[in-house]
N, C-alpha and C positions, 0 to 999 in steps of 0.2 A: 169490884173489878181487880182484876190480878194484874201486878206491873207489870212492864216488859222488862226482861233481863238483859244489864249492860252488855253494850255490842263486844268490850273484850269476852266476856263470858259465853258471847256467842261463839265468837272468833275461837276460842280455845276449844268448847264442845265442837265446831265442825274440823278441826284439827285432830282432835282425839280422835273423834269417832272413823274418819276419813284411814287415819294413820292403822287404827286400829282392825278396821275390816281391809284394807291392802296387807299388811303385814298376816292376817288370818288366810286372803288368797294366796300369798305367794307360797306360804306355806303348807295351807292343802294342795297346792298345785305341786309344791318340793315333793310332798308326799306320793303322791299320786306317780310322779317322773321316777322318783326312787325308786319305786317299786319295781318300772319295768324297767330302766336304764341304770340305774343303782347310782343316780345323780343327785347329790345334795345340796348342789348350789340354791336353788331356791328358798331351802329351809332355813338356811347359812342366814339369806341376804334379809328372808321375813323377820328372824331373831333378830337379826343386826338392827328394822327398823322399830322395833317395840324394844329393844333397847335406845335407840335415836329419841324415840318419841317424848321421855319426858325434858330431854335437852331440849326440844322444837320447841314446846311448852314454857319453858323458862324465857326463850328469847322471843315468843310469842308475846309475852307477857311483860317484859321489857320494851318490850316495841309499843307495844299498847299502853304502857304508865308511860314513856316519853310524849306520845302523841297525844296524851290525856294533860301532858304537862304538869304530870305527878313525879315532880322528880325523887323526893326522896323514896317511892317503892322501885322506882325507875334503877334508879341507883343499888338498892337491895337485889333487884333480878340480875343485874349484870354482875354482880360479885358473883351470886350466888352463878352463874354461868362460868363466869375466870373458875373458879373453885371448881364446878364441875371439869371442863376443859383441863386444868394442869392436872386435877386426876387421873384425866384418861393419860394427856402427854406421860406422865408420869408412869404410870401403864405398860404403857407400850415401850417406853424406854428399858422398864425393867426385864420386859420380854424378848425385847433385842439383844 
């Protein structure tokens, strides 16, 4: 008999996959609007969330080693999230 895979593991596959076919609609739909209206915004916002997605991931996953009472991965996700985050700040700072 084959285990059942931990509920984080769940929780992050219907995150991916959820993230990852929204972000595939917005963006054949960008496409598609493009075409006739020569509008990008959708395409814009689908990139923006498959960029987003592996951030949600991390604080998904943070969320989950707290609520598992795993603190020290717990602790690893949320650095590894600050480090994410002051990269983008950082970012976006330079581009201002």
């Amino acid at each position: 008999m084959i285990a059942e895979p931990p509920r984080l593991e769940n929780q992050l596959a219907r995150l991916l996959r959820a993230g990852t076919i929204t972000a595939s609609l917005l963006i054949a739909a960008g496409c598609l609007l493009s075409t006739m209206r020569g509008d990008s915004r959708l395409i814009v916002a689908g990139i923006g969330l498959f960029i987003l997605l592996p951030l949600a991931r991390v604080g998904l996953m943070a969320a989950g080693f707290a609520r598992e009472r795993d603190l020290r991965y717990a602790g690893i996700a949320l650095t590894v999230l600050l480090i994410v985050l002051c990269g983008i700040a950082l970012g976006l700072l330079d581009v201002l």
